[in-house]
C-alpha positions in Angstrom: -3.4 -67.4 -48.0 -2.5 -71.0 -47.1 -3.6 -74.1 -49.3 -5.1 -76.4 -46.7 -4.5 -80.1 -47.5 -7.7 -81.6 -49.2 -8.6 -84.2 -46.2 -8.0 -80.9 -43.9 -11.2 -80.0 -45.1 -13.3 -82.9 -43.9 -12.3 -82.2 -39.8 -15.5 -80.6 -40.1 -17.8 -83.8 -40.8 -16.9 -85.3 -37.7 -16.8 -84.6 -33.8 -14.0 -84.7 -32.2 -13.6 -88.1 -30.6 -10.5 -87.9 -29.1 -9.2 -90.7 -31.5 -5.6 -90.4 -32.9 -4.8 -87.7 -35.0 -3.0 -89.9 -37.2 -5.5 -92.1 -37.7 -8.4 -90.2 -38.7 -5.9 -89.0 -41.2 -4.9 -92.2 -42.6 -9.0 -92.8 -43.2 -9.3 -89.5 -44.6 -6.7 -90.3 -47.4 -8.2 -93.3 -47.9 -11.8 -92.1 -48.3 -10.4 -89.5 -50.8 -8.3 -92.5 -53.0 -11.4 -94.0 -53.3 -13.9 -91.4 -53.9 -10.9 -90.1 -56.2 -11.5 -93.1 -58.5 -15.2 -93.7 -57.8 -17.0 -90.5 -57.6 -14.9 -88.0 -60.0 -15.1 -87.3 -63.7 -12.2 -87.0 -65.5 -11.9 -83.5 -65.8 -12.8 -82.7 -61.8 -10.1 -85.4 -61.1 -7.4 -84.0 -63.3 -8.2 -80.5 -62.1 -8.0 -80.8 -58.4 -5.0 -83.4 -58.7 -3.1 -80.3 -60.8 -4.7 -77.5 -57.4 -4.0 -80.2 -54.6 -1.3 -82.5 -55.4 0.7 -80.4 -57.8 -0.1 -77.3 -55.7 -0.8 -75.2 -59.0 -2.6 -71.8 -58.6 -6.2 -71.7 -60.3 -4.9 -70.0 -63.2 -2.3 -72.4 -63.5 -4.8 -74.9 -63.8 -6.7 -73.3 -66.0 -4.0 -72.9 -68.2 -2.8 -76.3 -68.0 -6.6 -77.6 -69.2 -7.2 -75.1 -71.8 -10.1 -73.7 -69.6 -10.6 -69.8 -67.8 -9.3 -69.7 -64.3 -13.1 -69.8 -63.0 -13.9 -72.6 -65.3 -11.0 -74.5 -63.5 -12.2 -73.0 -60.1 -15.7 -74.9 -60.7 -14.2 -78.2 -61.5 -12.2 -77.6 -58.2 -15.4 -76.8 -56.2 -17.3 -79.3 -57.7 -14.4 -81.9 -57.1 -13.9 -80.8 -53.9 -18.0 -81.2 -53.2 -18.3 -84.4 -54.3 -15.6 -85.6 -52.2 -17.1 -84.3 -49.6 -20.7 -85.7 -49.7 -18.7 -89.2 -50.4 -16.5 -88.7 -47.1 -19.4 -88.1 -45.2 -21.4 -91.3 -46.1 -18.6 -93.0 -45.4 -17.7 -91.5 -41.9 -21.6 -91.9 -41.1 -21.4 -95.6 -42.0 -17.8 -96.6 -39.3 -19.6 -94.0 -37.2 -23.1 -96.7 -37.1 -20.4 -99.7 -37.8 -22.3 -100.3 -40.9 -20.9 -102.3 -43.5 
């Protein structure tokens, strides 16, 4: 099975808006930088940087942090959860221009 990129997984937060690709990308990354450094524990942040950016396999992970593969699949989920509630506050505030 393919590993879709992390921002992949927030095409589903939004409508489609006919706005550039590219763009909604770029704010995607950015919304995950800073919810990378605002909204993670250590342990979730380490865990899905080693799964995403590394592109380790869970047990890999697991390995890597001294934890079972599920253990490292949780701090994954939950990562990947908290990112997510984050993104979509922030697409709902450019959405209503708020500041």
């Amino acid at each position: 099975m393919r590993r879709v990129a992390l921002y992949d997984s927030l095409d589903h937060l939004t409508e489609p808006t006919g706005e550039d690709n590219r763009r909604q990308r770029q704010f995607y990354r950015a919304i995950l930088q800073e919810g990378m450094k605002t909204q993670l524990t250590a342990r979730q942040r380490e865990a899905i940087t080693l799964y995403y950016g590394e592109g380790l396999t869970l047990a890999q992970v697991g390995e890597r942090l001294g934890v079972s593969p599920s253990a490292a699949c949780r701090r994954v989920q939950g990562a990947k959860k908290r990112l997510q509630g984050f993104a979509k506050g922030c697409i709902a505030l450019q959405k209503y221009n708020l500041p």
